[in-house]
C-alpha positions as CSV (number, residue, x, y, z in Angstrom):
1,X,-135.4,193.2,-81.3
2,X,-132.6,190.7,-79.8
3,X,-130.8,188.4,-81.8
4,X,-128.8,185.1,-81.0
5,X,-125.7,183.3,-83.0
6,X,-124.4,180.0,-82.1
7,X,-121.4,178.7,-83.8
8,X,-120.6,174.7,-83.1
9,X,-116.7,173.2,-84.2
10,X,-115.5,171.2,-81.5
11,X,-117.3,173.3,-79.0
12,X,-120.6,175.0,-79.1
13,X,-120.7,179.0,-78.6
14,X,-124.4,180.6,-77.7
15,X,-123.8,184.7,-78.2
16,X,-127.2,186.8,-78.0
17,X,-127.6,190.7,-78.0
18,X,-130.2,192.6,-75.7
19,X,-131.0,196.0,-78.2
20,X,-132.1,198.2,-75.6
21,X,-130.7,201.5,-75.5
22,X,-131.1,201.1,-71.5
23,X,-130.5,198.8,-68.6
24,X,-133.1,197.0,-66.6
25,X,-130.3,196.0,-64.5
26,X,-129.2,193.0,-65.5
27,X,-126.8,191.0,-64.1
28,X,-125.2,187.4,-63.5
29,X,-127.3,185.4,-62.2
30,X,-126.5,181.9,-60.4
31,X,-129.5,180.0,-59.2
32,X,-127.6,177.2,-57.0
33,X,-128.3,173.3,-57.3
34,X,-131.7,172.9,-55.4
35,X,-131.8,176.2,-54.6
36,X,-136.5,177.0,-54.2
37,X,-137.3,178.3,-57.0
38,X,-141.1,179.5,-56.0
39,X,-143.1,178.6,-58.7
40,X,-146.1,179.5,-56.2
41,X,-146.1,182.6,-55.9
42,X,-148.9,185.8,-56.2
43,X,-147.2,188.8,-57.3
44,X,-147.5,192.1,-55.3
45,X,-150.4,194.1,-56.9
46,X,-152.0,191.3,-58.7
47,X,-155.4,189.8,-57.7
48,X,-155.5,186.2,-58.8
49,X,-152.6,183.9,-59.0
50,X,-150.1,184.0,-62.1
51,X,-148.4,181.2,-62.0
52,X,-149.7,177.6,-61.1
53,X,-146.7,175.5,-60.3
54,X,-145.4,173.8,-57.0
55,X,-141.9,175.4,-55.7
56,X,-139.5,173.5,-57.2
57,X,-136.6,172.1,-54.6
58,X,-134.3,169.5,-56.7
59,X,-133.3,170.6,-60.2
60,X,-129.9,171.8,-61.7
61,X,-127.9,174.6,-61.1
62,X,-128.4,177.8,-63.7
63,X,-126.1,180.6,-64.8
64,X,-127.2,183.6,-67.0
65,X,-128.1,186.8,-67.1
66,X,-130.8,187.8,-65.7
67,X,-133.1,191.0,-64.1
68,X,-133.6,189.9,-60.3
69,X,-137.4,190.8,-59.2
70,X,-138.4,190.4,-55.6
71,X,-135.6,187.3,-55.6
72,X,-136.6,186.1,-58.4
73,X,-134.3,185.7,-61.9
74,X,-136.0,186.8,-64.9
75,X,-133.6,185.1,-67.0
76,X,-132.5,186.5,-70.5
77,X,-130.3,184.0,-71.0
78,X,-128.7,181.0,-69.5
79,X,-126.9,177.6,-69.4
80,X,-127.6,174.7,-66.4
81,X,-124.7,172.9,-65.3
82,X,-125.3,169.9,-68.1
83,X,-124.8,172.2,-70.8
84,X,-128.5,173.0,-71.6
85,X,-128.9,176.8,-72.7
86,X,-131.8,179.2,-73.9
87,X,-132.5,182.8,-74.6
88,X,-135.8,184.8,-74.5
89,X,-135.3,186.7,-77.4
90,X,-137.6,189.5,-77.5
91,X,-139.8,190.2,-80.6
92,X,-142.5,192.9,-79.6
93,X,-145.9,192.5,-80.1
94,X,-145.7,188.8,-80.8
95,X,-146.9,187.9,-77.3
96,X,-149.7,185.6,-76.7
97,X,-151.2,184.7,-73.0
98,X,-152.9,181.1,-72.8
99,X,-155.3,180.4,-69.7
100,X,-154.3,177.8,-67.4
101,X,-155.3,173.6,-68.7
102,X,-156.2,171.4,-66.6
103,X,-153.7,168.1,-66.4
104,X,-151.0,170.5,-68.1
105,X,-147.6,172.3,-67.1
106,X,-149.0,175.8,-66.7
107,X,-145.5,178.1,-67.0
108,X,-146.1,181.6,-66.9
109,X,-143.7,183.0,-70.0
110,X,-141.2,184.6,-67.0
111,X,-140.8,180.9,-65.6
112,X,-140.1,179.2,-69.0
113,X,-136.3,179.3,-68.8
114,X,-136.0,178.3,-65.2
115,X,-139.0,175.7,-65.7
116,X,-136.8,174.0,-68.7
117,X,-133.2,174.8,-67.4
118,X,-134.0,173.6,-64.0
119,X,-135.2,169.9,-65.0
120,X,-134.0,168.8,-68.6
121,X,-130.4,167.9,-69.3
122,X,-131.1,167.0,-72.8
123,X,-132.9,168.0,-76.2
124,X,-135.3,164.7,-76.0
125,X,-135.9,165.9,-72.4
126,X,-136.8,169.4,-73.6
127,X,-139.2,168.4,-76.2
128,X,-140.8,165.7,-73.3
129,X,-141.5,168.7,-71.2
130,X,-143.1,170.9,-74.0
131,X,-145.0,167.9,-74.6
132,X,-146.8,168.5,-71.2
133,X,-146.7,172.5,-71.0
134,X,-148.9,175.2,-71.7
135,X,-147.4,178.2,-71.8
């Protein structure tokens, strides 16, 4: 199980553990200013398609850590460049799978920190785009 702390004074600290007595080699992760991030894409070895958004061109830049897969960061962690962070925290067995809905956001639960990180600057943002996703 992971856990996160944040402490706010004048600044705000974000500290989160990863309780794994291994690596799945995780490292610092920058996805650049409208850098693609391929929202579109079928994984190798699957049949159908996963994930049901268009690539994503203009959005903010992203720092975290983060296991890179086939070039794309599975995030952990992170922080865009307004100040906007989240962690996936990981609580096993407490994982649930929704099938796709028509007129929603469909985010596949590896996308969900990119998909907020990349577009919202703000908390009112953030709850505006959960508004319109399924996850």
């Amino acid at each position: 199980m992971c856990t996160a702390a944040t402490y706010k004074t004048k600044g705000f600290y974000f500290g989160r553990t990863l309780d794994y007595e291994f690596s799945y080699g995780e490292e610092i992760t920058i996805t650049p200013r409208n850098y693609p991030i391929p929202f579109r894409i079928v994984p190798r070895n699957f049949p159908v398609p996963l994930r049901h958004l268009p690539e994503l061109t203009q959005h903010h830049a992203i720092i975290g850590m983060a296991h890179v897969a086939d070039n794309y960061p599975l995030y952990y962690d992170a922080m865009n460049e307004k100040g906007l962070g989240m962690a996936g925290l990981n609580f096993v067995g407490n994982a649930a799978y929704a099938e796709p809905v028509d007129g929603m956001q469909n985010v596949a639960q590896f996308e969900f920190i990119p998909w907020i990180l990349s577009r919202c600057a703000t908390i009112p943002e953030v709850r505006e785009a959960l508004a319109r996703m399924n996850l």
